[in-house]
Each structure stands twice: as structure tokens, then as C-alpha cells.
C-alpha positions as CSV (number, residue, x, y, z in Angstrom):
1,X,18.0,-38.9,57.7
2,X,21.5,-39.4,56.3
3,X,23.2,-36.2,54.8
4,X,25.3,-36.1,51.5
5,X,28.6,-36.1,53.4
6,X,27.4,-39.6,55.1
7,X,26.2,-41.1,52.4
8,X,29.2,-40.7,50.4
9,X,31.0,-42.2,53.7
10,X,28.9,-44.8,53.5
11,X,29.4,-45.8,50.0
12,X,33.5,-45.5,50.3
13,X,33.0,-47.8,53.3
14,X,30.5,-50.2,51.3
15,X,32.7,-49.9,47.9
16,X,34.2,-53.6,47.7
17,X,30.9,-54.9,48.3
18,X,28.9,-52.3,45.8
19,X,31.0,-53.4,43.4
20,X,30.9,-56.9,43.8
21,X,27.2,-56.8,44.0
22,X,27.3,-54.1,40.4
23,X,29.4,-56.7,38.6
24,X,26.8,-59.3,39.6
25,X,23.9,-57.2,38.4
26,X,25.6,-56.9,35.0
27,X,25.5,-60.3,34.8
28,X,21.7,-60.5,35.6
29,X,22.6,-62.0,39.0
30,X,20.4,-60.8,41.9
31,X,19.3,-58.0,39.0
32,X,15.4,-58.5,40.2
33,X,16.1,-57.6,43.5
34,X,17.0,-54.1,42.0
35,X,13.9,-54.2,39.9
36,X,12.0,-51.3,42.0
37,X,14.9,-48.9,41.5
38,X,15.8,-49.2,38.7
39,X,12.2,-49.0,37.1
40,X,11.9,-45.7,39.0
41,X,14.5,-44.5,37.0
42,X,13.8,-45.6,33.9
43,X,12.3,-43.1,31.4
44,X,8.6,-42.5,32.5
45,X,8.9,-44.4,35.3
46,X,9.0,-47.5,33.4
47,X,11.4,-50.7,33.2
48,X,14.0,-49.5,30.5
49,X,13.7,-51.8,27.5
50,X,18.0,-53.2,27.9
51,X,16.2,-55.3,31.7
52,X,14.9,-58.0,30.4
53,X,18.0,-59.4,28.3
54,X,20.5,-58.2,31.3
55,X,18.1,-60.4,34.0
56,X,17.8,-63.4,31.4
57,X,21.1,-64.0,30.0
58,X,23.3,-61.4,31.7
59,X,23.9,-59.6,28.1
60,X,23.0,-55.5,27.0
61,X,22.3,-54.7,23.3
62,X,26.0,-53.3,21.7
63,X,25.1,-49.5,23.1
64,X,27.4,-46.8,22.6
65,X,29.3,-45.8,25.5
66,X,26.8,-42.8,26.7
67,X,24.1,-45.3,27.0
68,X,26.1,-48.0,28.7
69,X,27.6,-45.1,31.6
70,X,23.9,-44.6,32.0
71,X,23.3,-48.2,32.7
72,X,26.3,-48.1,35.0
73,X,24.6,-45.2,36.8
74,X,21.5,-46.4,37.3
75,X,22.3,-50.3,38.8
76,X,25.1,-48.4,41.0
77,X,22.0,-46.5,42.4
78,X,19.8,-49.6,42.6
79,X,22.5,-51.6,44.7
80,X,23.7,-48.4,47.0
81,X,20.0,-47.5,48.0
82,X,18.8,-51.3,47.9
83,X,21.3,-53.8,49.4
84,X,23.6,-51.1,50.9
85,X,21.4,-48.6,52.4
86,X,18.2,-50.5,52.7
87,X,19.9,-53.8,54.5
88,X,21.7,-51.2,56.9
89,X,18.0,-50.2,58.0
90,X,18.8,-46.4,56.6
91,X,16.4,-43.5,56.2
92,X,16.5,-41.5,53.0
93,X,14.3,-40.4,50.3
94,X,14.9,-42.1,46.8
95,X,18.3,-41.4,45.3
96,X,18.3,-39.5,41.8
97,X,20.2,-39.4,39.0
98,X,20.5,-36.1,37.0
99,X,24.0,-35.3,35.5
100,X,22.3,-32.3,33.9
101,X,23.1,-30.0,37.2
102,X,26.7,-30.8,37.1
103,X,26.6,-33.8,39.5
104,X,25.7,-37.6,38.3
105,X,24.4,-38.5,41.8
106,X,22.9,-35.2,43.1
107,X,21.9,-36.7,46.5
108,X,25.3,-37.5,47.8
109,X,27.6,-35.0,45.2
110,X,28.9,-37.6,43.9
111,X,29.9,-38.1,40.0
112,X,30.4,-41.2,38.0
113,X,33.0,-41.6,35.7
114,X,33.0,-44.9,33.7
115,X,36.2,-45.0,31.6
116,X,37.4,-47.9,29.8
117,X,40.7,-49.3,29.0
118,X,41.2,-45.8,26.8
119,X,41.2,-44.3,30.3
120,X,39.4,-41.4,29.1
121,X,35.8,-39.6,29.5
122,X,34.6,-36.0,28.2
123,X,33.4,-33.8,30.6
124,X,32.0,-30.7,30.6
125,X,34.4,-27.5,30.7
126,X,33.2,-24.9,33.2
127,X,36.9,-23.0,33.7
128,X,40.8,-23.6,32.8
129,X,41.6,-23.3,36.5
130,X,39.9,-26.2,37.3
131,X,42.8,-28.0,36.3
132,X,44.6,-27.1,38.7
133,X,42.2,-26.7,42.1
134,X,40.1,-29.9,40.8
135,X,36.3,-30.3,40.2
136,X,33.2,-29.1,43.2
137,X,32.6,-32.8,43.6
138,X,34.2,-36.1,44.7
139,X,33.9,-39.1,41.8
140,X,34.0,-42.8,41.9
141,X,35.7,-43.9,38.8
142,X,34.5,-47.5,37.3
143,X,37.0,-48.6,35.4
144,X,35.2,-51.3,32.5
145,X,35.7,-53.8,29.8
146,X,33.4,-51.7,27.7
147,X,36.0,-51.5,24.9
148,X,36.8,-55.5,24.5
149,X,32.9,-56.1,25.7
150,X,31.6,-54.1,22.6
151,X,33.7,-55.8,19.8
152,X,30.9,-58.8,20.9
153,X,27.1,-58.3,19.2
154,X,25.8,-58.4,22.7
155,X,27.5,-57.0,25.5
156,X,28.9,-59.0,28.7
157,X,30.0,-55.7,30.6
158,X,32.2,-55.8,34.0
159,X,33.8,-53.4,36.2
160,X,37.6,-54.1,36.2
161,X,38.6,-51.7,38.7
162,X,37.7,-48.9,40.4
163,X,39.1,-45.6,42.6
164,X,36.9,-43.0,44.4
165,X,38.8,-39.6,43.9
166,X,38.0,-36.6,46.4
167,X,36.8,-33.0,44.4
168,X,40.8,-31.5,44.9
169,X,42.1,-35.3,43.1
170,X,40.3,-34.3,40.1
171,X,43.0,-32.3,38.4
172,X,46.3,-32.1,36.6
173,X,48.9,-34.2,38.0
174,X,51.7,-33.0,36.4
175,X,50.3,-29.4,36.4
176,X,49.8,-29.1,40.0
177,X,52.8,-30.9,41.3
178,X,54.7,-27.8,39.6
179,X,51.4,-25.0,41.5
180,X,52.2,-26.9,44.8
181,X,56.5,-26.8,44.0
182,X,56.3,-23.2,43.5
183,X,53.2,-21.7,45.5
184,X,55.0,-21.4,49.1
185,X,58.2,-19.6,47.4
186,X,56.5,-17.2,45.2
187,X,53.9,-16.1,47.6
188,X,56.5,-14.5,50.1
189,X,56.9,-11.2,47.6
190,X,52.7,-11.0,47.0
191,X,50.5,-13.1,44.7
192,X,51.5,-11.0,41.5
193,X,53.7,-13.9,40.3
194,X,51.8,-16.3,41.8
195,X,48.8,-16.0,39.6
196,X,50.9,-15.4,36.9
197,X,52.7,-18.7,36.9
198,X,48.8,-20.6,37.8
199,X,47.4,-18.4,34.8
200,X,49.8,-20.2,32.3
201,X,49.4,-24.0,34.0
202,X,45.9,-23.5,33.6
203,X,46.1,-22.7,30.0
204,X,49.1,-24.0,28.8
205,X,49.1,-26.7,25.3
206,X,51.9,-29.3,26.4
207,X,51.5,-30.7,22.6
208,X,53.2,-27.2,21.6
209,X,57.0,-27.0,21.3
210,X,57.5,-24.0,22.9
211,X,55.4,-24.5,26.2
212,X,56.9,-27.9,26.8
213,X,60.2,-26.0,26.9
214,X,58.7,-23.4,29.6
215,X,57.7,-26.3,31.5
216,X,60.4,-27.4,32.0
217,X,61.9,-23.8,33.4
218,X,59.2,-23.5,35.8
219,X,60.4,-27.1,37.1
220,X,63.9,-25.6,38.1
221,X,63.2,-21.5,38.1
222,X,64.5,-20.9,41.8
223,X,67.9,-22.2,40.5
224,X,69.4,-19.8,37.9
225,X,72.4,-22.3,36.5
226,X,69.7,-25.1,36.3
227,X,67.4,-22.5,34.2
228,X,70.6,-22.0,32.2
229,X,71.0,-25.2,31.4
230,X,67.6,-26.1,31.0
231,X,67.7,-23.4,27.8
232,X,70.9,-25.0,26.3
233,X,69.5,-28.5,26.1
234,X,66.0,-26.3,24.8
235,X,68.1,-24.9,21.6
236,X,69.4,-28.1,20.8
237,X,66.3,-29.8,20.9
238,X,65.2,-27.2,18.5
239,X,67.8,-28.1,16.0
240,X,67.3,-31.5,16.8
241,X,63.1,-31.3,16.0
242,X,64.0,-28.9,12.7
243,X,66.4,-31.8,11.7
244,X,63.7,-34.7,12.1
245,X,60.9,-32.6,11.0
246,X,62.9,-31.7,7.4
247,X,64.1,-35.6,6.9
248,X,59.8,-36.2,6.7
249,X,59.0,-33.1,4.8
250,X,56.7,-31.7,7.7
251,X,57.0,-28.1,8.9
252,X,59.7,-26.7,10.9
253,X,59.1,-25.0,13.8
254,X,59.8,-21.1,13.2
255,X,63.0,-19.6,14.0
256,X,61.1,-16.7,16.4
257,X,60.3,-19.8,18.5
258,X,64.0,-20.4,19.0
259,X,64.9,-16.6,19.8
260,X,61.7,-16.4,22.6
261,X,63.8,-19.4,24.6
262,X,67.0,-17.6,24.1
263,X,65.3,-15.0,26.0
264,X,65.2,-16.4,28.9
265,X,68.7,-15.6,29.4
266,X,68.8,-12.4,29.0
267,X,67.3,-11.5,32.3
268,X,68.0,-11.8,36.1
269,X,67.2,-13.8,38.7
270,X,65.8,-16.5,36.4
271,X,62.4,-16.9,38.2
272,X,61.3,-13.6,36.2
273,X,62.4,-14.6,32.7
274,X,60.9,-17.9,32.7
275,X,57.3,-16.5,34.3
276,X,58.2,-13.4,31.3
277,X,58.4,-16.8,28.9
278,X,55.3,-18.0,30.1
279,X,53.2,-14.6,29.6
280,X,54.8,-14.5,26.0
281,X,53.4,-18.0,25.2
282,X,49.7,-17.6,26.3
283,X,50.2,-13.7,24.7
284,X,51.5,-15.5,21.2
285,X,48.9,-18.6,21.6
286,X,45.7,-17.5,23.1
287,X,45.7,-12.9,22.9
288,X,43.1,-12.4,25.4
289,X,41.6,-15.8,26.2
290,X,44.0,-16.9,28.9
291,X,42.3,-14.5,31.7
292,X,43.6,-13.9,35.2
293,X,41.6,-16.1,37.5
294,X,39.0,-14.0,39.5
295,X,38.8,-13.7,43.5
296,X,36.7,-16.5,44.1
297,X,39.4,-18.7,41.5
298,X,42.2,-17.1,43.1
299,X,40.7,-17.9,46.7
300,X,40.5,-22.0,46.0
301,X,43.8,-21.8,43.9
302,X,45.6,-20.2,46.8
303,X,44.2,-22.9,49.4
304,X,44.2,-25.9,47.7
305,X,46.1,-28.4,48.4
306,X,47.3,-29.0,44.6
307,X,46.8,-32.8,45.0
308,X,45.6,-33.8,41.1
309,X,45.8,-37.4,40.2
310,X,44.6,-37.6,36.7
311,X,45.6,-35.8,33.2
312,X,43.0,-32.7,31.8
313,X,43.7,-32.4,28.3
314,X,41.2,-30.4,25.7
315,X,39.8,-31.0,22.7
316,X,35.5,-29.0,23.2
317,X,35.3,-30.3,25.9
318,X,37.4,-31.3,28.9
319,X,39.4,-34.8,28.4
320,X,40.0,-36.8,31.6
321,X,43.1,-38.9,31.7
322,X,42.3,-41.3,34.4
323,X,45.4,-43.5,33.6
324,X,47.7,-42.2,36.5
325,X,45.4,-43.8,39.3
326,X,45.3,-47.1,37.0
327,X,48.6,-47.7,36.2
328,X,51.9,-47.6,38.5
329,X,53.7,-45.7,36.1
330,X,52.4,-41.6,35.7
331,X,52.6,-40.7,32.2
332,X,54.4,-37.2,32.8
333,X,53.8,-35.8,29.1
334,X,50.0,-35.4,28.8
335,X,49.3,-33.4,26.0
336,X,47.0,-30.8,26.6
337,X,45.0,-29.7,24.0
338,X,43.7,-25.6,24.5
339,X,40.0,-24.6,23.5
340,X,39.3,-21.5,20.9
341,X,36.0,-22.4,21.5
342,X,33.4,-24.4,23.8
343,X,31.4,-27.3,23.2
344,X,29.0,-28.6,25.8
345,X,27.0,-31.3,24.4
346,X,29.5,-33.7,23.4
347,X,29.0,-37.4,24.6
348,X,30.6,-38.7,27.3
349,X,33.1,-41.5,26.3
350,X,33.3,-45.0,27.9
């Protein structure tokens, strides 16, 4: 009997050839071979209704993108246990699907993420510091056409590209390239400033004037006359902003937002007023929602190896960014949006 840790090596081994054979599925080729899987899956045990049409012409009904992930789920499970798995002579029980526990493929603890050309999916927000120590499970990310496909009145869905991310990848990029810059340093006088520096990465709203600012402080903090200069090139952005903001008659950004940069010079070494910046911020922004990470948090934050790939914004729910491991350029400015409040049962996107 294989265990979850080598069936997930076998599918990264397998992954040019799952995919091939999943792109063929979608277009109804070899799609009856997968007939006995997939009808286990389907509601009830039955066939789902979108089989027929998929086997015949290679075309699904326009389905919003929840319903097409699903899809995407359940012929990925059909070719891994059938021409994968079954051809290599294998033993396993039947592979399940149940995203409801946290984990798409539960068998192998393994998620499914099926952006399109958006690069984006919701996911379900369990803690802030998961942006920077990742998620408890690897994913294999299927990138699709879903977005051109569904523009058509019958859809002709393919999988463009794809990237299987370990549980650690699945985190901030930007975020935890500044954790990992700083961690080492910081640590040699105890983890007081440690976790307050993590605290604010976690919870910090890059879309807001004032943290993009910190940001960039935290990028240079060990050197005092590069914080300096950071802050001078931070006021005059401020009068810069207030100038463009005035010319289209939209709010300007408040004078005490100015003064709590200027701060940062007003104390020695550096290092101190920026992470004193930072605790004003989340104290201004979020009162008492930004909490400390607990032991257990502090325990995976303080061993990870801070090696993010994608962008975690929020807006109810988490908001993956997978364009970093799509793209050869890394979008450095992903805005990230802070909950007041949680929402669960949003639908993923496609």
C-alpha cells in the first residue's frame, strides 16, 4: 500500500504525462477509460450530467468557475488512479475528493488550485501567519484557459500550464523574502523583535500609504543612513501623492500620516524606530486584531525556511496571486488587502 508522501512522489514524477492525458480528457479523448472513476465521484454515485457532452464532442456547458475546478478535480483523480497508478500495477484504496477538510485530494494531501489567466483563486483563511510559513499542504496549480474558454456558449477547456508548489511555497513572496532577510540578525538579542517585525508582515495592507513606506524601512533597517534616506524620499512622496491626489479632487492623505514617518528619525539605532513604525501602523489600522502569533505559530515561523512563491492578498477570504511562478517577472507591489471580518463560504475563482 502506497502512503500519501509516495503518492504525491508519484504524481510529481507522472506530472507531464497526467497532464497530457487531463488535457486529452477535456477534450473527450480516452474520457471512457475514466468512466469508472469518475462515476464514483459523481453525486450519488452516479455519472455527472456535464459526461456525456465532454465524451461526444469534447465541450462542458458554460459553468461558472467553481463547477469547472470541480471538473478539473475529479478527471485529475480519474487519470492519476486509472492510467497512472493502475498501469504502474499499484495498490491503493479509491482516491477521494473532499475539499471540505481543508485538503482537495485528502489521500495524498494534496490541493488543487485551478487559476486562470487572472492568476488568482479564493481560499479559505485559517490565520494571517500563514502568509508567511505557507499552507499544511503541498498544491499542484493548473493553470487554464477557463477565462477565453467561457466567453464561448460551450466550453473547450485546457490546461495551459502547470507548477506543483511544496506546503512552505505557498506564501508571500515579497513578505517572506524580507522574514528570511531579517530573521538570522534579529534573533541574536531574543525573539522579542523577531515576532514583532513577523506580527506586522503578517498583517500588513501594502495598498495603504503608510505601510508601503514601512516596507520599505524594514528592507534596509540594519543600515541607519539607508533608513535615513529611505524617510526623505518617504516625505517627498507624501507631497508628491497630496499633489496628484488634489489635481483629481480625491482625498489627501492626513498630515499625522506624514509626522508618524518623520518619526522614524527620531530614535537610535534605526532597527528600533522602524519595528516602533510598524507597531504604530497595525496599532492605528487594526487596535487589537493584529495578535502575536502563538507557540505553535511562532515554532513554524521560526523554522521555516521563508521560501513563498506566490502573492496572499485579502479581500473575506484569502486571495492567491499565483502570477510569480507564471510569469518571469515577480510583481513586487501586491496589494494586500486586511480582513475586519471573515468570510468562509465564498467560491473559489477559476
Amino acid at each position: 500500500m502506497l502512503s500519501k508522501e509516495e503518492l504525491r512522489a508519484l504524481t510529481v514524477e507522472h506530472l507531464d504525462e497526467i497532464m497530457e492525458r487531463l488535457n486529452d480528457g477535456l477534450s473527450g479523448v480516452g474520457l471512457g477509460e475514466l468512466e469508472k472513476t469518475i462515476t464514483r465521484l459523481g453525486r450519488g454515485g452516479k455519472l455527472p450530467h456535464w459526461f456525456a457532452g465532454l465524451k461526444n464532442d469534447g465541450r462542458l456547458p458554460n459553468f461558472d468557475g467553481k463547477t469547472v475546478g470541480s471538473i478539473l478535480e475529479m478527471v485529475f483523480v480519474a487519470v492519476l488512479e486509472q492510467k497512472i497508478i493502475g498501469d504502474l500495477g499499484k495498490d491503493i484504496p479509491p482516491l477521494k475528493i473532499n475539499p471540505a477538510r481543508g485538503v482537495d485530494l485528502p489521500d495524498l494531501d494534496l490541493g488543487i488550485k485551478s487559476p486562470s489567466k487572472n492568476f488568482y483563486t479564493s481560499e479559505p483563511f485559517f490565520g494571517a501567519y500563514e502568509r508567511l510559513y505557507g499552507s499544511d499542504f503541498d498544491a499542484l496549480v493548473l493553470l487554464t484557459d477557463y477565462q477565453d474558454a467561457k466567453k464561448k456558449s460551450r466550453l473547450t477547456l485546457q490546461i495551459t500550464d502547470w507548477k506543483y508548489l511544496k506546503k512552505s511555497e505557498i506564501a508571500d513572496t515579497k513578505l517572506c523574502r524580507l522574514a528570511l532577510k531579517h530573521r538570522d540578525w534579529l534573533l541574536k538579542d531574543g525573539d522579542a523583535r523577531v515576532k514583532r517585525l513577523f506580527r506586522f508582515l503578517a498583517y500588513v495592507n501594502q495598498s495603504d500609504w503608510r505601510a508601503k513606506q514601512i516596507l520599505k524601512f524594514i528592507e534596509v533597517m540594519e543600515d541607519d543612513s539607508k533608513v535615513d534616506s529611505a524617510v526623505a524620499a518617504s516625505l517627498k512622496d507624501f507631497d508628491r501623492q497630496n499633489k496628484r491626489l488634489e489635481k483629481t479632487g480625491m482625498v489627501l492623505l492626513e498630515e499625522s500620516e506624514r509626522d508618524a514617518i518623520a518619526q522614524v528619525l527620531l530614535i537610535s539605532p534605526r532597527s528600533a524606530s522602524v519595528l516602533d513604525a510598524a507597531d504604530n501602523w497595525l496599532a492605528d489600522n487594526l487596535k487589537d486584531a493584529a495578535r502575536s502569533a502563538s507557540d505553535f505559530e511562532w515554532s513554524r515561523l521560526r523554522n521555516s525556511p521563508l521560501d513563498g512563491k506566490i502573492g496572499m492578498s485579502f479581500a473575506l477570504q484569502w486571495r492567491y496571486n499565483f502570477s510569480n511562478i507564471f510569469k518571469d517577472e515577480i510583481d513586487s507591489d501586491i496589494e494586500i488587502e486586511v480582513p475586519t471580518h471573515l468570510d468562509l463560504d465564498q467560491d473559489c475563482e477559476v
